[in-house]
C-alpha positions as CSV (number, residue, x, y, z in Angstrom):
1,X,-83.7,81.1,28.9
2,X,-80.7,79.8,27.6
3,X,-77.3,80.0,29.2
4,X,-74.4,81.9,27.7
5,X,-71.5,79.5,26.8
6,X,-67.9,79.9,27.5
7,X,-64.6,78.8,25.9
8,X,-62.8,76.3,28.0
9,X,-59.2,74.5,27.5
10,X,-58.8,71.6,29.4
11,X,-55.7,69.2,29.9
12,X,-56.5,65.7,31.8
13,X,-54.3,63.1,33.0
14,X,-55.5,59.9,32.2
15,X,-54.5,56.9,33.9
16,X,-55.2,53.2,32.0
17,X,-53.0,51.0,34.2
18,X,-54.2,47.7,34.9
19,X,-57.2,48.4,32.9
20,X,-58.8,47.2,28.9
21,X,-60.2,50.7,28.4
22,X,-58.1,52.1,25.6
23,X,-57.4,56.1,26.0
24,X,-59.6,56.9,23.2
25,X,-62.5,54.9,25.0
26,X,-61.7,57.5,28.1
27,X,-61.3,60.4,26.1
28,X,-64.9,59.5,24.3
29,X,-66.4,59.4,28.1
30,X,-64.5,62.6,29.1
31,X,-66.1,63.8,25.9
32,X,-69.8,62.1,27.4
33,X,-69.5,64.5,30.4
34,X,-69.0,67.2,28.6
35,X,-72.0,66.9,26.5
36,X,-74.1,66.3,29.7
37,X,-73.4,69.6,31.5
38,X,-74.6,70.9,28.1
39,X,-70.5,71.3,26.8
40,X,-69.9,71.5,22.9
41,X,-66.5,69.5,22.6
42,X,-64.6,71.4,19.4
43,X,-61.2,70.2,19.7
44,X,-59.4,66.8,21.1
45,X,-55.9,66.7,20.9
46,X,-53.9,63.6,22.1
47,X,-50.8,65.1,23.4
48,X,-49.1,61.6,24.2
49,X,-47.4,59.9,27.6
50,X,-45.1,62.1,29.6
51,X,-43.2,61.9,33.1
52,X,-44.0,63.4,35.9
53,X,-41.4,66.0,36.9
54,X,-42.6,65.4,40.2
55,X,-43.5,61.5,41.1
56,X,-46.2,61.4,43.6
57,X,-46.4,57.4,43.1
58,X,-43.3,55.4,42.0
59,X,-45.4,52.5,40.4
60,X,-47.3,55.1,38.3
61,X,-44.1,57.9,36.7
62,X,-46.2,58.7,33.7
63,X,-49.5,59.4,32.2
64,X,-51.2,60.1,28.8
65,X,-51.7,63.9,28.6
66,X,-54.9,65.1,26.8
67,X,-55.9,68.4,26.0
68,X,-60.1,69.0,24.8
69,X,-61.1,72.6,23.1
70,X,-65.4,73.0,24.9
71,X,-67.9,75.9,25.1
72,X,-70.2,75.2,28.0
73,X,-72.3,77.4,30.4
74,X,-70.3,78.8,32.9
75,X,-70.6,76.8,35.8
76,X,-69.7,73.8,34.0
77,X,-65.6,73.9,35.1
78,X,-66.6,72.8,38.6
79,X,-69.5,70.6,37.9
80,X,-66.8,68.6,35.4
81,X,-63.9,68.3,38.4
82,X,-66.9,67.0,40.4
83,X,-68.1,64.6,38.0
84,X,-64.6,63.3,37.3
85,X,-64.0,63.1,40.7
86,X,-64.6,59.9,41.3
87,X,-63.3,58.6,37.8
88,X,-60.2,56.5,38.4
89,X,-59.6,56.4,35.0
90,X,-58.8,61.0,35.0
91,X,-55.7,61.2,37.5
92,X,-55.8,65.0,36.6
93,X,-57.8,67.8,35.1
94,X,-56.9,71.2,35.0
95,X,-59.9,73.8,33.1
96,X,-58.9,76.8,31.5
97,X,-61.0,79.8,30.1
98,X,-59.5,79.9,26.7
């Protein structure tokens, strides 16, 4: 029986300090795990680097803002924050029904 999928917005943080990855190599793996909890990615935007209003580290005062358009079953939002979890490469993710 197939699962009924949901439309998600979801804005990530990304963080590429001291790393080669580019941000389009981490948004094609954010778009990876998506596709494994069975998401449909239909939209990528790139909304650029921003600061942080609020600087929880001084040696890291902005980050590359991404928001991604997905359907996916519905218990995909927490099985994505768990997933990411331990990805140093997503300093945020916020999902959104949309």
């Amino acid at each position: 029986m197939s699962q009924t999928k949901r439309n998600y917005k979801a804005t990530f943080i990304l963080d590429n300090r001291g790393k080669e990855d580019t941000v389009e190599t981490i948004i094609e793996g954010v778009k990876k795990e998506i596709a494994a909890l069975q998401g449909e990615v239909t939209a990528v935007e790139n909304i650029g680097r921003r600061e942080f209003i609020r600087k929880t580290d001084d040696k890291f005062p902005a980050g590359v803002y991404v928001q991604v358009n997905f359907s996916a079953p519905a218990t995909a939002p927490a099985a994505l924050h768990e997933r990411l979890r331990l990805n140093e490469s997503v300093y945020r993710a916020l999902v959104q029904n949309a």
